[in-house]
C-alpha positions in Angstrom: 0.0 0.0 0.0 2.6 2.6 0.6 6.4 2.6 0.6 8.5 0.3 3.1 11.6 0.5 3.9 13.7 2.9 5.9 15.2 5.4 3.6 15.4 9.1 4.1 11.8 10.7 3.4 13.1 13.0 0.5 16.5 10.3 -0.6 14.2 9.9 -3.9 11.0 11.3 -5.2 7.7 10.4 -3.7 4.7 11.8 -2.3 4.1 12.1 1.2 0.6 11.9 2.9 0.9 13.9 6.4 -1.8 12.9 9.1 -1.8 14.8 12.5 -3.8 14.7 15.6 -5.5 11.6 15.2 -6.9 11.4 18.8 -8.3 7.3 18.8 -10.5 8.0 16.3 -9.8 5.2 14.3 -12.5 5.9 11.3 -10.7 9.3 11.2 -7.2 7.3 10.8 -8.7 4.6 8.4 -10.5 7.3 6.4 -7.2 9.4 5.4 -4.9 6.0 5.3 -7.7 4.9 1.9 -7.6 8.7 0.7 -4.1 8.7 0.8 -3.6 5.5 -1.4 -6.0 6.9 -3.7 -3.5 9.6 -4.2 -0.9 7.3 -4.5 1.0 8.2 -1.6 4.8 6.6 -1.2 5.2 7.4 2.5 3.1 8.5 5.8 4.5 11.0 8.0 2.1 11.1 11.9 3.0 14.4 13.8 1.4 13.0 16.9 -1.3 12.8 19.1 -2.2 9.6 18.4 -4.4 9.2 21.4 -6.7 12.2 23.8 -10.3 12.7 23.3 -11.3 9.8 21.1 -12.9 6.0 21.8 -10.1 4.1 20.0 -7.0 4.8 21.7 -5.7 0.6 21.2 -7.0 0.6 17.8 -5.3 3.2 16.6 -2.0 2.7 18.4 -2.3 -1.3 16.6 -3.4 0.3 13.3 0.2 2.9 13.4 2.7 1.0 14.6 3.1 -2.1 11.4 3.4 0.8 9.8 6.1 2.9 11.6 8.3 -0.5 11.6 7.7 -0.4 7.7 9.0 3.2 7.5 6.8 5.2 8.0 7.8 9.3 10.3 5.9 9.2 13.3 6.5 12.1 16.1 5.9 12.7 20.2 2.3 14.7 20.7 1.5 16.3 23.9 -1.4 13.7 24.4 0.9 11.1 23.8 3.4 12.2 26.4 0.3 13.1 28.6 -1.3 9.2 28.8 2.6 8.4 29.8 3.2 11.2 32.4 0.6 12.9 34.4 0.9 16.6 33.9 -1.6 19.5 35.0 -1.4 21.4 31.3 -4.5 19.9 30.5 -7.8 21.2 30.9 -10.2 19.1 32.8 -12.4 17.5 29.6 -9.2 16.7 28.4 -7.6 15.3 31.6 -10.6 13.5 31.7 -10.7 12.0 28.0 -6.6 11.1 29.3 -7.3 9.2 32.0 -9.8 7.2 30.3 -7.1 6.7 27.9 -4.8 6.1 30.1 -6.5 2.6 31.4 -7.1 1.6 28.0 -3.7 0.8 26.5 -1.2 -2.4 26.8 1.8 -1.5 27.9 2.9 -2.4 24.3 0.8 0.8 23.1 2.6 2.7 26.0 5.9 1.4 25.0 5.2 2.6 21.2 4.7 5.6 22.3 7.8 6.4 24.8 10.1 5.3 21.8 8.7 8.4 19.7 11.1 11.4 19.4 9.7 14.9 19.3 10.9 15.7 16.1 12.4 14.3 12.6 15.0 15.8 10.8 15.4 14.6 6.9 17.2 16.5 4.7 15.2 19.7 4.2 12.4 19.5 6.1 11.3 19.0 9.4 8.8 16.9 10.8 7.3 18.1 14.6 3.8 17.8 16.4 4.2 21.6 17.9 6.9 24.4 17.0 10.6 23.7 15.8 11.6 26.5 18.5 11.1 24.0 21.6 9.4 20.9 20.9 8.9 19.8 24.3 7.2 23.0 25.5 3.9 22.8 22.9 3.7 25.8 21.7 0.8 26.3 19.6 1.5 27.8 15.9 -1.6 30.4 15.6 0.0 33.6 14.1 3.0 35.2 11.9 4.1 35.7 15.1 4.6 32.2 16.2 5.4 30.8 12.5 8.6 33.2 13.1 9.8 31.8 16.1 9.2 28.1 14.7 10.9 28.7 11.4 14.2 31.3 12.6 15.0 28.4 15.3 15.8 25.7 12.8 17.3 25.6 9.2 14.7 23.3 7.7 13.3 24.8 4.5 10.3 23.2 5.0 8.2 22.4 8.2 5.5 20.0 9.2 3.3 20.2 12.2 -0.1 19.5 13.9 -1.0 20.7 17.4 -3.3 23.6 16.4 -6.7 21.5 14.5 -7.2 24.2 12.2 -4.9 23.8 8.6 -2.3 27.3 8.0 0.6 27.8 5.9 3.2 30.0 6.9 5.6 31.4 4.7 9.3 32.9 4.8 10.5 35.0 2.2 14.6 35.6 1.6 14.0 39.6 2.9 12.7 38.1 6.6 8.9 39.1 5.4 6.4 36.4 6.8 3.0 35.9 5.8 0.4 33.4 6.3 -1.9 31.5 3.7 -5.3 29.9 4.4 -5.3 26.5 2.5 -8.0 25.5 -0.3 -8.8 22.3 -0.4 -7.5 20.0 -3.2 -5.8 23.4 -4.5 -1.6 22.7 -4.8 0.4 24.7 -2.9 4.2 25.5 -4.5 6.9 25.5 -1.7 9.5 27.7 -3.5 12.9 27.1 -2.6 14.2 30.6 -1.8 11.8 30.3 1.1 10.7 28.6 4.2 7.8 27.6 4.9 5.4 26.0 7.8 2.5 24.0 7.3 0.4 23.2 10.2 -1.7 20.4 8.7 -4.7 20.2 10.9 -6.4 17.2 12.7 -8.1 14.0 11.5 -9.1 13.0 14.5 -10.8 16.2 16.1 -11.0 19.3 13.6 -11.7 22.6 14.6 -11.8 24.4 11.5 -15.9 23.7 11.5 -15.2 20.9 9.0 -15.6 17.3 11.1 -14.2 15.3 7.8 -10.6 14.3 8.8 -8.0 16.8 7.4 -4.3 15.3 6.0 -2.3 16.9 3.4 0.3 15.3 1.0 3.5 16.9 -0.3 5.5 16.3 -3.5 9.1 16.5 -3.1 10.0 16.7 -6.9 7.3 19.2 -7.7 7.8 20.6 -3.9 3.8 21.5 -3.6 1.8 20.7 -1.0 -2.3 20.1 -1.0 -5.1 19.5 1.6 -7.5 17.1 1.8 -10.5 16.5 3.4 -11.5 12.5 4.5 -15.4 12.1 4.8 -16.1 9.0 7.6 -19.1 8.6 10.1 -18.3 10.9 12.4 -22.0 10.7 13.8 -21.4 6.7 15.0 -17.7 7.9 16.5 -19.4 10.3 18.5 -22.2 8.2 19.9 -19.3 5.5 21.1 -17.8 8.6 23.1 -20.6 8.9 24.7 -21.6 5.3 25.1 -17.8 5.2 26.9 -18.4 7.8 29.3 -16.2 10.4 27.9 -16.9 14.4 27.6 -20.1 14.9 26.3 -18.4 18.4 25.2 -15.8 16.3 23.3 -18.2 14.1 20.9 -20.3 17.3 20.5 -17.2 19.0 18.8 -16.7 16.2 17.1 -20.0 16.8 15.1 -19.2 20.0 14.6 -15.8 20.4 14.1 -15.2 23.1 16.7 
């Protein structure tokens, strides 16, 4: 189905479908993994948060593994650190959702996801679930400002991240000007090389862009462009098991929604 085999992501041409923030929602996961062959992807790249909020934590932790040992990029999330290590960033629907989660997984889904680094270097691009400025520290990438910070703290020429829900491409120019695009869906992006660029790719687990259909993006390193892509599943049936579980009732409302 897509490339094996642990070669650098950009050693030779290829296409490479990027899916963030999957949070157990493995219809989500499943949905972009058969749009993405469609589109003939070579390679996945997950920017984390495989787990938080959604009913399918073990399923989707079973689903990503096979193919991180076959070669595919996979990345720390802050929910993924947070079902490992208690911490007290988390709002209380999410602490919630974590703990839930928490008592789900084998300790082979843990151990999966203590191996994961926060970021991936390869070549010219960067792979991360937050900002390239300090990984560990999550911060969120929701402004010029931010995109700044993220791209003058590494020499990448291209970045991929997640963390935020809501797709946004950042852009570099050579003169230190930033701006920031609002991505089309199905509409090519070109990465030109005397830039840098940041592309926050959304979530396919738990939009918030008022879209529920899982978001991914793929990326052509011959033709350098990047495009977005929406992933239609039942997002009605996902939201009912939340609530059949016991988790936030907030959390499979937003699900409907995409908010």
């Amino acid at each position: 189905m897509f490339r094996t085999g642990h070669e650098s992501a950009q050693s030779i041409t290829m296409r490479i479908a990027l899916i963030s923030d999957i949070h157990a929602n493995a219809p989500a996961l499943e949905a972009c993994l058969a749009a993405a062959h469609r589109l003939a992807a070579d390679r996945l790249a997950f920017l984390g948060d495989f787990v938080g909020y959604g009913p399918d934590p073990e399923d989707v932790i079973n689903r990503v593994r096979p193919l991180v040992e076959a070669g595919a990029i996979a990345v720390l999330g802050n929910h993924d650190l947070a079902v490992l290590k208690a911490t007290r960033d988390m709002n209380a629907t999410a602490a919630q959702a974590l703990a839930w989660t928490r008592a789900q997984l084998s300790d082979a889904s843990k151990s999966f996801l203590a191996d994961l680094p926060f970021e991936i270097r390869s070549e010219d691009t960067l792979f991360v679930h937050a900002d390239a400025a300090n990984p560990a520290a999550w911060h969120y990438v929701t402004d010029v400002a931010a995109a700044r910070a993220s791209l003058s703290a590494c020499s990448a020429m291209v970045t991929f991240c997640g963390h935020v829900h809501v797709p946004a491409v950042y852009c570099l120019s050579s003169a230190g000007k930033m701006t920031a695009h609002a991505p089309v869906q199905g509409t090519s992006i070109p990465l030109l090389p005397q830039r840098k660029w940041l592309a926050v790719i959304g979530s396919a687990g738990q939009p918030r862009d008022g879209n529920p259909a899982a978001s991914f993006a793929t990326y052509d390193t011959a033709l350098r462009t990047l495009t977005y892509h929406r992933a239609p599943y039942d997002v009605e049936s996902v939201s009912q098991r939340m609530r059949a579980l016991g988790l936030p009732d907030s959390l499979a409302e937003r699900l409907l929604k995409g908010r």
